[in-house]
C-alpha positions in Angstrom: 34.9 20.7 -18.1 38.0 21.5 -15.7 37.0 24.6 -13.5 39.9 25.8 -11.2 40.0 25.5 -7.6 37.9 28.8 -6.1 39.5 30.4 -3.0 39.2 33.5 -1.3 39.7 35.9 -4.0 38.0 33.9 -6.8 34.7 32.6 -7.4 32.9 30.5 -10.2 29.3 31.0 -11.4 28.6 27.9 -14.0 25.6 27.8 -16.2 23.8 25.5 -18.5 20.5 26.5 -19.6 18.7 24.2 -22.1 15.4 25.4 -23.5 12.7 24.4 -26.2 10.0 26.8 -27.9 7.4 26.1 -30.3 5.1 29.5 -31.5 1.9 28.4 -32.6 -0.2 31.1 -35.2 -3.7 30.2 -34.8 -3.2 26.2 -34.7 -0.2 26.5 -37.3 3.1 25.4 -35.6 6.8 26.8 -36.0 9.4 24.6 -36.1 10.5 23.7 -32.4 13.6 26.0 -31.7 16.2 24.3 -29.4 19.3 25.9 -27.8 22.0 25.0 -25.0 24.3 27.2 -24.3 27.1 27.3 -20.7 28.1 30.8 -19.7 31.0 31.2 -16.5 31.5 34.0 -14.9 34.4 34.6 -13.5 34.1 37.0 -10.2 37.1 38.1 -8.5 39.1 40.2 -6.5 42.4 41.9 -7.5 44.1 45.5 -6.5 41.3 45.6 -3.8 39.1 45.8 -6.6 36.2 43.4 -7.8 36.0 42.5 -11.5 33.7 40.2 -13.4 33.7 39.0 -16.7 31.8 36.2 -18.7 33.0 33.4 -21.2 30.9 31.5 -23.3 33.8 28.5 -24.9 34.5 27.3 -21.6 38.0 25.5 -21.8 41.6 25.9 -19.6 42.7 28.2 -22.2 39.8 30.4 -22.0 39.4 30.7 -18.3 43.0 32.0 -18.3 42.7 34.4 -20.6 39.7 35.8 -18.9 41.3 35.6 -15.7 44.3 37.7 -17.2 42.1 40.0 -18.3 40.2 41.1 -15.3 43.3 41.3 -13.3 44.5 44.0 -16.0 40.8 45.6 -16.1 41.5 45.9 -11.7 44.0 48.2 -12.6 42.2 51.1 -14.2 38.9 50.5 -12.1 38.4 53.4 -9.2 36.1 51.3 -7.1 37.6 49.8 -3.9 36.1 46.4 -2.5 37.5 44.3 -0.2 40.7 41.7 -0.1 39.1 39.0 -0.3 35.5 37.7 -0.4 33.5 36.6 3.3 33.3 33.5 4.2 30.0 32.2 3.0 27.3 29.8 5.3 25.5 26.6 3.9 21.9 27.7 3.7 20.2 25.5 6.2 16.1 26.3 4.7 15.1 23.8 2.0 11.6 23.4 -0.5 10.4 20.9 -2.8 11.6 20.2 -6.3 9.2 17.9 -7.4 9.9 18.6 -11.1 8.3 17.0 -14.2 9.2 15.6 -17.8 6.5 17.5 -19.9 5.5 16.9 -22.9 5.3 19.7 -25.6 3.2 17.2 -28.1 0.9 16.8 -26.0 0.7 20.5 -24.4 0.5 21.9 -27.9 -2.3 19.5 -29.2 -4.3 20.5 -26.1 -3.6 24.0 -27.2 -4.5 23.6 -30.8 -8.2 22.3 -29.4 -8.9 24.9 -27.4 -7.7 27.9 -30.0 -10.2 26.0 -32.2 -12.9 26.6 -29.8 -11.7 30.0 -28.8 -12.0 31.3 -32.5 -15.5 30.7 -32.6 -15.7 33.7 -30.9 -16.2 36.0 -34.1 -14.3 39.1 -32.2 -11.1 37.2 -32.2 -9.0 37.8 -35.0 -5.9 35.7 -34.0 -4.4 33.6 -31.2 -0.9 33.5 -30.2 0.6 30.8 -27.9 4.0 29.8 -27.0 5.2 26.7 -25.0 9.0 26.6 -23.6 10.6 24.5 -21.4 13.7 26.0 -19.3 15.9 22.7 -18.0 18.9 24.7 -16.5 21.7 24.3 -14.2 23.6 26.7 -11.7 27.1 25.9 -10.2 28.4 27.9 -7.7 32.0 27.8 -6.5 33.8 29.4 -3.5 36.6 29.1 -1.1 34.0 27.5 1.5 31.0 25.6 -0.4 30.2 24.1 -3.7 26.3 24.6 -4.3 24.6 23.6 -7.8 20.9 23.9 -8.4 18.6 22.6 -11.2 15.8 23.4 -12.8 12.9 22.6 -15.0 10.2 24.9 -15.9 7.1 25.0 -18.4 6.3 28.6 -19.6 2.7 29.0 -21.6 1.5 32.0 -22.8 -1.6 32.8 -25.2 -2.3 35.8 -26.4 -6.0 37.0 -28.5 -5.8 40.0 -30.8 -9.2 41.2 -31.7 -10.7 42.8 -34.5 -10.6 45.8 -33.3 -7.0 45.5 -33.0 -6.8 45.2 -29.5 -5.1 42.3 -27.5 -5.2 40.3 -24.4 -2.6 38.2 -22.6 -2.1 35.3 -20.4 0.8 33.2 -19.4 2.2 30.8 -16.8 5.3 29.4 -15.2 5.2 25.8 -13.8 7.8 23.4 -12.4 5.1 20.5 -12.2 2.4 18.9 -14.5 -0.5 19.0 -11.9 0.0 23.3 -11.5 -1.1 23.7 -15.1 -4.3 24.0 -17.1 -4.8 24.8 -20.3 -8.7 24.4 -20.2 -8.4 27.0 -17.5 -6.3 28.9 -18.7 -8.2 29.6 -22.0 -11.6 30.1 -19.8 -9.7 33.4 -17.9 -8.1 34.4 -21.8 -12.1 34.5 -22.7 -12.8 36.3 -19.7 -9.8 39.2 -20.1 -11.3 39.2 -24.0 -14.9 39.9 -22.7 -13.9 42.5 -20.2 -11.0 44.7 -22.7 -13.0 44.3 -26.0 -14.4 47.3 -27.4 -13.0 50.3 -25.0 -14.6 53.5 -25.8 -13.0 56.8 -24.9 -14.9 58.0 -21.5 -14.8 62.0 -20.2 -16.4 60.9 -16.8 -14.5 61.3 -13.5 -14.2 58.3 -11.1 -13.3 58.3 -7.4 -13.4 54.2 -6.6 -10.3 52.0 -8.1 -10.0 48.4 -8.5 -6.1 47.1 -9.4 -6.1 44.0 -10.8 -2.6 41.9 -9.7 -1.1 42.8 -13.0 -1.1 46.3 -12.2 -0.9 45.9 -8.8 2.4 43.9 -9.2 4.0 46.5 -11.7 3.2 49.5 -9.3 5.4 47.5 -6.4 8.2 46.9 -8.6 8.1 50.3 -9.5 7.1 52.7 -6.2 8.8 50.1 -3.5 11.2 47.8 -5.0 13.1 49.7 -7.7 13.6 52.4 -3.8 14.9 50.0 -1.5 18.1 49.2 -2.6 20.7 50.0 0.0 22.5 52.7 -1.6 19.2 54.8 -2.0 18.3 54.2 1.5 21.5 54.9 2.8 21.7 58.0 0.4 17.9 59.2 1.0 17.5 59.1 -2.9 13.9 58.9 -3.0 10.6 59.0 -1.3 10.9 55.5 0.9 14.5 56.5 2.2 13.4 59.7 3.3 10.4 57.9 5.4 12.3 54.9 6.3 11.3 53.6 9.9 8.1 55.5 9.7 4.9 53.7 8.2 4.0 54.9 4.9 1.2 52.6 3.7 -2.0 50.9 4.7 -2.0 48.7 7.6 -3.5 45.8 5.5 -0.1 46.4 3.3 1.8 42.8 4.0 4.5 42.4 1.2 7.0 39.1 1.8 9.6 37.8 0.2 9.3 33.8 0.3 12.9 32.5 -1.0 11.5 28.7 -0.2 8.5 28.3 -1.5 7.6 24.7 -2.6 8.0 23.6 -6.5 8.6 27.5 -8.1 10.5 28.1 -10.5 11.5 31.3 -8.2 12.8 29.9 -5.0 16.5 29.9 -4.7 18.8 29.4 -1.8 21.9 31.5 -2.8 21.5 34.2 -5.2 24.7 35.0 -8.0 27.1 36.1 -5.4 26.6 33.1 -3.1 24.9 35.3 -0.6 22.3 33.1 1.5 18.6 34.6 0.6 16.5 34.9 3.1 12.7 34.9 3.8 12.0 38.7 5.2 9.0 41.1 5.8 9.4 43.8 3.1 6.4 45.8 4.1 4.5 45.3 7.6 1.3 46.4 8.2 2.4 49.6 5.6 6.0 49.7 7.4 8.7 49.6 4.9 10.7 46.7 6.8 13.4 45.6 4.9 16.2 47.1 1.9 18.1 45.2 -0.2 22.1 45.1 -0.1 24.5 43.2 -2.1 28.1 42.4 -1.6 29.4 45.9 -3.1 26.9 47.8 -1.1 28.1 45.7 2.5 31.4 46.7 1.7 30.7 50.3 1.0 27.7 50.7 4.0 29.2 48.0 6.5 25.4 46.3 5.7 24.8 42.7 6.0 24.0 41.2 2.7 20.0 40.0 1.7 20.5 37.8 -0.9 19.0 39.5 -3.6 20.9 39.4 -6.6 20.1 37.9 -9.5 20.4 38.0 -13.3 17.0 40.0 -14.4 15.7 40.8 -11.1 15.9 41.5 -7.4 13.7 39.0 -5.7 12.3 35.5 -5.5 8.6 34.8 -4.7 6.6 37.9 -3.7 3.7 37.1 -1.3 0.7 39.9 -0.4 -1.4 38.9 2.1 -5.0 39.0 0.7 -8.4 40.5 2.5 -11.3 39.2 3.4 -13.9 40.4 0.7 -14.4 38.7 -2.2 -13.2 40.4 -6.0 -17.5 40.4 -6.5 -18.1 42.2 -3.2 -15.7 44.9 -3.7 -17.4 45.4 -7.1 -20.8 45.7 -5.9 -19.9 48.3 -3.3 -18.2 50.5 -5.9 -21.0 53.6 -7.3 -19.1 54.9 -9.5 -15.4 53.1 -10.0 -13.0 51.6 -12.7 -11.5 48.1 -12.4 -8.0 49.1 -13.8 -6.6 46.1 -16.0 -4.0 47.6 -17.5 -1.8 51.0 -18.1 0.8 52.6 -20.0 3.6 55.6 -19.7 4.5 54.2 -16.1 8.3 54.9 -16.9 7.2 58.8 -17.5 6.2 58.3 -13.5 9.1 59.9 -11.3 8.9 56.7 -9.0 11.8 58.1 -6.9 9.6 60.3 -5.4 6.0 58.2 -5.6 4.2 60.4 -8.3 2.2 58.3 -10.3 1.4 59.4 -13.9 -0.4 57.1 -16.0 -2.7 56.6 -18.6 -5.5 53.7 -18.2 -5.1 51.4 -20.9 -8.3 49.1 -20.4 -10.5 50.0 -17.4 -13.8 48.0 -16.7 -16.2 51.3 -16.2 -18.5 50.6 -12.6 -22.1 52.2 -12.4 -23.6 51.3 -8.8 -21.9 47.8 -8.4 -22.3 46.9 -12.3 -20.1 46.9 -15.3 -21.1 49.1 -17.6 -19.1 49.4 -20.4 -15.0 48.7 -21.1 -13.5 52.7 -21.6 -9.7 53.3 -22.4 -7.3 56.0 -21.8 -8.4 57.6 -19.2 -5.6 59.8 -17.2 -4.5 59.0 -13.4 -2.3 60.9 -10.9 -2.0 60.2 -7.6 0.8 60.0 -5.1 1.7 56.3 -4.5 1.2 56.5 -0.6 -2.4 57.7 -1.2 -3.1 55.2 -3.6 -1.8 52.5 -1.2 -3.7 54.0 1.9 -7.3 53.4 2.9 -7.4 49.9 0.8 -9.1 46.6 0.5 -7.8 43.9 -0.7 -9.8 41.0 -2.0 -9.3 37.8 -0.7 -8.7 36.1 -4.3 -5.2 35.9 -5.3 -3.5 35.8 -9.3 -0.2 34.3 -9.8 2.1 37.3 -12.2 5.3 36.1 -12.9 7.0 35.8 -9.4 4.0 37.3 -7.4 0.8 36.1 -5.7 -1.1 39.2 -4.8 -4.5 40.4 -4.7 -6.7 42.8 -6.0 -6.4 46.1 -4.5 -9.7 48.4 -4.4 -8.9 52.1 -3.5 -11.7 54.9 -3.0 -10.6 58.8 -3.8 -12.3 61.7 -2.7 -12.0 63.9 -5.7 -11.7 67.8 -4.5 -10.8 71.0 -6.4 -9.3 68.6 -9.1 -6.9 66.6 -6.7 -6.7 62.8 -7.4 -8.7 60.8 -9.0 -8.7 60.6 -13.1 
C-alpha cells in the first residue's frame, strides 16, 4: 500500500498485527482463532491544532478522506499545538531481537501433559490455558526518519479454579523459545494453588507485610506512575507533585525504566509519536526523579519530551533493584505478618493523594516465621509513603507483565488504631 510522503505537518503510524490463540478447557482445545488486521493513523497538524484519526481499509481513497476530515475536525477543536511537528533524532541505543518461530502444536501438547498431571490434584476443579502468538509490525513516518519495528511474541497463561471456587493465575510473555517453560511454569501454578486454597476469614491484626511482585507492581502503577505525568506535576495535582524534588520513599526504592532491554517484547526505541525513549531513573534511592511528558504537554509546559507514549500504557521495561535477603529470610523474621498475594477495591483508593484502601484478597497468615494458614479479606489502610518507607526487599525477582521487581516486606507499628489491617 501507497502511503503519502510525511512532512512537517503530517505523520504516519502503520500497523500490522498478526496473532494466533488457541483456549484450552481442561485438555479440550478451541478451534485456533487467527486475525490480521493494518490500522494507520494519521497525526497531523492543521489551524495550529493537532488532530488524529484512525483508518482500518487502508487505500488512496481512504487516506484522503481521513485527511479531509481532520483538517475539518482542526476547525472546531480549542486546543492550540504547534505549526509544525520538531524535528525528530535517529535513536542511536539498540538491543537484541533474537526472535523465534514457535510452535503452538507443540506448546499446547506440552500443556495438555502437564494439566493432566496438575488435575491429579483433587482440589482443582478446572484448568484454563491460553497460548497466542503476537507477529506485528510498526511503521513510522516523519518529515525526517522512517523507522519500522517488528515483533514476535509468545503469550501463556494458565489459570486453576478450585473447588472452592477460588482461582489462581499465571502467565508469560516471551520473544524467544529458550525464556519459556511450561514444566516451570506449572510447578509455581501448584505453588500459588497451595498457598491461596482454602482462605478463611481472619479477625487478627498484623503489623509485618510481605508484597508479592504482583501487588507490588500494581501499587507503582497506581501511587507513582498514574502521578507523574507532566501536567500533574506541573499542576501539583496530587501527592508526588506536591513533593517533587524532595525524597518521599525508602532509600532502597530504585525504580528504572529500561527502553533497551535485550529480546522483550517491551523494549522500543520510539514510542507512537516518534519521540526517542529513553532509559531514566524514575525513582532514586526514594527520590522521585523523573515525569513523563508527551509532545502536547512539551508544547503546553516548554518540557522536553520522554518517550512514553504508547497504545495501552506509559512505559517499557520497569526494573527494581532487588535486596539482599532472600524471600525465606524475610519470612522467618516475620512474628506475626501476612504475605499479601493479592487485593481488591484498589480503584476505590484516592491514589492522587497516596491513600491506600484495600481489601486483602489472599494473604499467606505468618505465626513466628511460619505459615499458618491462607486468610482472606482482611482490610488495609495505609498512606503509600509509609508503606514504601522502612522496607526490605528480597533479593528474588518475578517477571509481571513489563516489570521485574521484588518482594517488598514492610513492618507497621500498629498504635491507637493507625496502620496496619
Amino acid at each position: 500500500m501507497m502511503i503519502p510522503k510525511a512532512d512537517k505537518k503530517t505523520r504516519f503510524n502503520l500497523y500490522n498485527n498478526q496473532s494466533t490463540k488457541i483456549t484450552l478447557n481442561d485438555i479440550k482445545a478451541d478451534i485456533p482463532k487467527y486475525s490480521n488486521s493494518n490500522s494507520l493513523i494519521i497525526d497531523l497538524i492543521a489551524n495550529k491544532k493537532r488532530v488524529k484519526g484512525t483508518i482500518e481499509e487502508i487505500n488512496n481513497k481512504t487516506i484522503k478522506e481521513k485527511i479531509a476530515e481532520l483538517k475539518q475536525m482542526s476547525q472546531y477543536t480549542n486546543t492550540p499545538f504547534f505549526d509544525e511537528f520538531p524535528d525528530t533524532e535517529k535513536q542511536k541505543n539498540s538491543f537484541k531481537t533474537d526472535y523465534t518461530e514457535f510452535d503452538l502444536n507443540e506448546i499446547r501438547k506440552e500443556i495438555i501433559d502437564n494439566i493432566k498431571e496438575l488435575k491429579l490434584n483433587k482440589k482443582v476443579k478446572k484448568v484454563i490455558s491460553e497460548i497466542s502468538i503476537h507477529k506485528g509490525t510498526q511503521k513510522l513516518f516523519s518529515n525526517e526518519l522512517e523507522f519500522g519495528n517488528t515483533a514476535n511474541e509468545l503469550s501463556i497463561s494458565i489459570g486453576a479454579i478450585y473447588k472452592d471456587k477460588e482461582n489462581s493465575g499465571h502467565s508469560v510473555n516471551k520473544t524467544t523459545i529458550k525464556d519459556y517453560n511450561i514444566s516451570k511454569m506449572f510447578s509455581e501454578l501448584k505453588n500459588k494453588i497451595n498457598l491461596e486454597k482454602n482462605p478463611v476469614q481472619s479477625k487478627e491484626k498484623y503489623s509485618e507485610f510481605i508484597l508479592t511482585p504482583q501487588v507490588f507492581a500494581e501499587l507503582i502503577d497506581t501511587f507513582i506512575f498514574d502521578n507523574i505525568n507532566c501536567e500533574d506535576i506541573i499542576l501539583h495535582n496530587n501527592f508526588i507533585a506536591k513533593k517533587i524534588g524532595t525524597k518521599l520513599f525508602d532509600n532502597s526504592l530504585n525504580i528504572q525504566e529500561n527502553p533497551f532491554v535485550d529480546n522483550s517484547p517491551h523494549s522500543e526505541k520510539y514510542d507512537s509519536e516518534l519521540s526517542r525513549t529513553t532509559k531514566k531513573d524514575i525513582v532514586k534511592n526514594g527520590l522521585i526523579n523523573n515525569y513523563f511528558v508527551n509532545l502536547e504537554d512539551s508544547f503546553k509546559y516548554n518540557e522536553k519530551v520522554t518517550g512514553n507514549y504508547f497504545s495501552g500504557m506509559d512505559t517499557t521495561n520497569i526494573i527494581v533493584e532487588n535486596g539482599n535477603k532472600s524471600l525465606e529470610k524475610l519470612i522467618s523474621e516475620t512474628k506475626k505478618g501476612l504475605v499479601i498475594r493479592s487485593i481488591i477495591g484498589l480503584h476505590t483508593s484516592n491514589s492522587k493523594e497516596g491513600s491506600l484502601n484495600v481489601a486483602v484478597n489472599i494473604g499467606n497468615e505468618i505465626i513466628n516465621g511460619e505459615i499458618t494458614k491462607n486468610v482472606k479479606n482482611i482490610p488495609l489502610s495505609i498512606n503509600i509513603v509509609d508503606l514504601f518507607n522502612n522496607i526490605e526487599l528480597s533479593k528474588e525477582v518475578e517477571e509481571e507483565e513489563n516489570y521485574l521487581l521484588p518482594y517488598l516486606k514492610k513492618d507497621i507499628t500498629i498504635n491507637d488504631g493507625k496502620g496496619g489491617t
